[in-house]
C-alpha positions in Angstrom: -18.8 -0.3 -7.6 -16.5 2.5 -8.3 -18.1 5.8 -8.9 -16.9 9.4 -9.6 -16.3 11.9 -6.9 -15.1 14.7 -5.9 -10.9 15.3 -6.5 -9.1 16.8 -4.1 -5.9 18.1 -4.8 -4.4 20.5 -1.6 -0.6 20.5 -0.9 0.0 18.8 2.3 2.5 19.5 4.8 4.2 16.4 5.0 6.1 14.9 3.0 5.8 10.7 2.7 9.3 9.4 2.1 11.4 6.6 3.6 13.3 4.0 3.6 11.7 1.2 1.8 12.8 -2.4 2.7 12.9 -4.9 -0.4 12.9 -8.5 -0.1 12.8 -9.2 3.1 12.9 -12.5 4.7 9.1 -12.9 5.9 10.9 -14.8 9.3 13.4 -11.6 10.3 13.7 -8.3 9.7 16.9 -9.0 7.8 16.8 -8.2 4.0 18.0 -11.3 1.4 15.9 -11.0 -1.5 14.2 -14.4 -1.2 11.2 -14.1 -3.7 13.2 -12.4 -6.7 14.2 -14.7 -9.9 16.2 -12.5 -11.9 13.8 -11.9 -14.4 11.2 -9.6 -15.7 8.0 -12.2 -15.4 4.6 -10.4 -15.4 2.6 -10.2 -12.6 -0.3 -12.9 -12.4 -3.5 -10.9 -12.8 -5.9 -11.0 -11.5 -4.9 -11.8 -8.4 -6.6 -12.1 -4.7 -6.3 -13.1 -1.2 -8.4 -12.9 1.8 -6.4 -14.6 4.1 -7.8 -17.5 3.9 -4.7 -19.4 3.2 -2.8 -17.2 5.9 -0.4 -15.4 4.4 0.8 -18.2 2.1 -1.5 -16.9 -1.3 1.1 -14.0 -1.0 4.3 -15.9 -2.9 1.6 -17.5 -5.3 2.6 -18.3 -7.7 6.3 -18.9 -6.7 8.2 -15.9 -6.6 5.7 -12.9 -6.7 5.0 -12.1 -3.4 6.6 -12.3 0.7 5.5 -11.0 3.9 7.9 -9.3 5.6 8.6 -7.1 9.7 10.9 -4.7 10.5 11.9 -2.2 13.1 9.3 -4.0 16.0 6.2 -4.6 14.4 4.3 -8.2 13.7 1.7 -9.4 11.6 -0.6 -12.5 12.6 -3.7 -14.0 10.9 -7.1 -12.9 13.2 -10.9 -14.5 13.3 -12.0 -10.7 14.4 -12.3 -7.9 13.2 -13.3 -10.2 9.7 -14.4 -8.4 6.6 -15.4 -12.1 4.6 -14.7 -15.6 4.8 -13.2 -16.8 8.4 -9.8 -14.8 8.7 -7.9 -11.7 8.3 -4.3 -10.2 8.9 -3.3 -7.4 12.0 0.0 -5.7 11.0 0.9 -3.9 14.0 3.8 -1.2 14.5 5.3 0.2 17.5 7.0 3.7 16.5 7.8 3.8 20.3 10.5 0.8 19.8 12.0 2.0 16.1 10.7 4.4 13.8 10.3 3.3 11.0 8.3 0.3 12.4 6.7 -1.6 9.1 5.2 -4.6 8.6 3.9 -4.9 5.2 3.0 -7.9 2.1 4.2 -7.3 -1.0 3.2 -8.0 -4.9 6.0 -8.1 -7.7 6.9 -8.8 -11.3 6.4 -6.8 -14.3 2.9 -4.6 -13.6 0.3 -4.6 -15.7 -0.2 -1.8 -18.3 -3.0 -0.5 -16.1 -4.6 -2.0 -13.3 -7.1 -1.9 -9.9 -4.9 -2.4 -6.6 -7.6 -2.6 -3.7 -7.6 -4.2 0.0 -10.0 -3.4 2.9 -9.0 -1.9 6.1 -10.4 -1.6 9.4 -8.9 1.0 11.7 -10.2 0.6 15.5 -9.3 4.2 16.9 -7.9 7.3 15.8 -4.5 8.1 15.9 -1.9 11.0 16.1 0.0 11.0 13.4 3.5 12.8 13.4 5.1 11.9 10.6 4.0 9.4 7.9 1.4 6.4 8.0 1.3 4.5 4.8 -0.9 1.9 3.8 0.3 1.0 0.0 3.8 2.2 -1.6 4.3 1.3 -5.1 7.8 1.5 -6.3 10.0 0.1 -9.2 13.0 -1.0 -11.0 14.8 -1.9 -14.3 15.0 -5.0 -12.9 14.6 -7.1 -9.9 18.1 -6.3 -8.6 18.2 -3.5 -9.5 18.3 0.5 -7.9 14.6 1.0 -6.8 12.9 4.2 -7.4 9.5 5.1 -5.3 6.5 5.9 -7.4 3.5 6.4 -5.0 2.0 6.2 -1.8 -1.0 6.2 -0.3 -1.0 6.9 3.5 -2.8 8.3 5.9 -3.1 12.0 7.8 -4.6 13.7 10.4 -6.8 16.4 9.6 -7.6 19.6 11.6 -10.3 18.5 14.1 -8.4 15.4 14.8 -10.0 13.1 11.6 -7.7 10.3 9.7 -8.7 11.3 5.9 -6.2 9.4 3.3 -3.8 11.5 1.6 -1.1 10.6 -1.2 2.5 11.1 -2.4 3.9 11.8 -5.5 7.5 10.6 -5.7 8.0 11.8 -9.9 7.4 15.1 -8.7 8.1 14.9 -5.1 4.9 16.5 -3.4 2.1 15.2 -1.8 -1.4 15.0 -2.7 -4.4 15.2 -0.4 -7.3 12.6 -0.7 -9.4 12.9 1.9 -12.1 12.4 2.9 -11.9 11.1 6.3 -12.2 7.2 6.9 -14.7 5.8 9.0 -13.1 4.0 12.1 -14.0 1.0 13.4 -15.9 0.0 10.4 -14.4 -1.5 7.4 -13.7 0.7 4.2 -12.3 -0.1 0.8 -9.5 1.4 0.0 -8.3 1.0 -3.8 -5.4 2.8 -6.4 -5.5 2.6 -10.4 -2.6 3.3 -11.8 -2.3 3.6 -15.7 1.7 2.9 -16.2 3.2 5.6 -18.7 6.9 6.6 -19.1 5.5 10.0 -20.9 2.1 12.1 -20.4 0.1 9.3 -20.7 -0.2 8.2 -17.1 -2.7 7.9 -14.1 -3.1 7.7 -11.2 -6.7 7.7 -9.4 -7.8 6.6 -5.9 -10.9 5.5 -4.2 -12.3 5.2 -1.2 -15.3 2.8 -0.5 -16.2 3.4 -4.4 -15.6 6.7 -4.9 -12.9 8.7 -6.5 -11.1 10.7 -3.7 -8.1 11.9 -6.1 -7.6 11.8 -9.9 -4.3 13.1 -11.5 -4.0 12.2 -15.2 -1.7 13.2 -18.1 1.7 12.8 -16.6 4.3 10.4 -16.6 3.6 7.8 -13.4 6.3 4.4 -14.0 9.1 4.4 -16.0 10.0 1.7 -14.9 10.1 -2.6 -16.2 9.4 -4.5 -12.9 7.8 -3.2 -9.7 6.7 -3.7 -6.1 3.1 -3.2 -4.4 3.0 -3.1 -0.9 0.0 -3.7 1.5 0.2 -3.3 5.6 1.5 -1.4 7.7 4.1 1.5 7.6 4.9 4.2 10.1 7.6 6.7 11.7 5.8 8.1 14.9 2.5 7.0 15.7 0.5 7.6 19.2 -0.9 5.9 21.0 2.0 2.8 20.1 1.7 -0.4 18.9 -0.7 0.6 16.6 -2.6 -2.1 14.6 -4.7 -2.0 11.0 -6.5 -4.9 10.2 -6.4 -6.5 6.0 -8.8 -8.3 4.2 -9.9 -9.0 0.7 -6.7 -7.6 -1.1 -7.4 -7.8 -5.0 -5.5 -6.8 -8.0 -7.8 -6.5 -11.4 -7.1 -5.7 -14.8 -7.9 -2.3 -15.5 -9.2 -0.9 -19.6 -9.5 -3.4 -22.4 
């Protein structure tokens, strides 16, 4: 159940951008485009997986989805930690090999107007954070092949005492948003993003955290664009202690409004 909560809106330090790999062969870290058409399809909604299948829901139906690694990081299906069901995915970086390590699965086609992009995570232990840790990136395009341009993230920081609190990027107006509160670790926790597609002052974009509304901006334009990407996993350009692993489960897209 999602409920209201408090908004949090602090500048952060650090800023969240990168270099976002598109397309990417799910077998190598090379880069060929495998699961794009050409066209501007919408994206089947609603929409689930809980790893049941492995990672083969993913590019169901054809052409909407691939799993991909890059820069020395894996994924693998795992019977433990399990949120539901028998199975869940470990995406694992190691910053200490590239930076950016990423190993990520990704949802595309034309997005809906307005929707509810959620997965649950399970973080074992803490973990310093030096420059950014990012959990979903949403980005689009005119069209498939087209020039990308990053929308939002949602990634995680280190707070003051030490803490891993969820914090969020703006890429419209390049600044970053902070989210908190901190996660729990080693217990899983529902991580989830609405975003209300507007080219004008229409948009928003809210997240929550088990349920509850950890940040809320509204009013502003958040995708221009026709056809876009949602990413899930693993992301990260100097983590310690390295390889550092997040475990998936559950990952559901729903429609959002009437």
């Amino acid at each position: 159940m999602r409920v209201a909560g408090s908004v949090a809106l602090a500048v952060l330090t650090t800023a969240c951008g990168k270099d976002i790999l598109v397309g990417a062969d799910p077998a190598s870290d090379a880069g060929e485009n495998p699961g794009q058409d050409g066209g501007l399809s919408p994206l089947t909604v609603p929409w689930s997986t809980g790893f049941e299948n492995g990672f083969g829901d993913w590019s169901q139906p054809s052409s909407e989805g691939f799993c991909y690694v890059a820069g020395g990081a894996t994924y693998a299906i795992v019977t433990s930690p399990v949120h539901s069901g028998q199975y869940a995915a470990a995406f694992t970086v190691d910053t200490a090999v590239n930076s950016p390590s990423q190993t990520r699965c990704v949802r595309q086609g034309v997005l809906p107007a307005s929707a509810y992009y959620g997965a649950w995570y399970y973080v074992s232990a803490p973990a310093t954070n030096r420059g950014n840790w990012n959990l979903f990136h949403f980005q689009g395009a005119s069209a498939p092949d087209a020039a990308v341009t990053e929308l939002w993230d949602v990634s995680l920081v280190n707070e003051p005492d030490g803490a891993v609190a969820p914090s969020v990027y703006d890429f419209l107006r390049a600044r970053p948003l902070a989210a908190g509160p901190a996660i729990p670790i080693g217990i899983w926790f529902h991580l989830e993003a609405r975003l209300n597609r507007s080219a004008s002052n229409a948009g928003e974009f809210t997240v929550y955290l088990d349920g509850s509304v950890v940040l809320d901006v509204s009013g502003l334009e958040t995708d221009s664009t026709l056809w876009g990407q949602w990413f899930v996993g693993n992301y990260a350009t100097s983590l310690l202690p390295s390889p550092s692993t997040v475990y998936v489960d559950d990952v559901t897209i729903e429609m959002s409004g009437p």
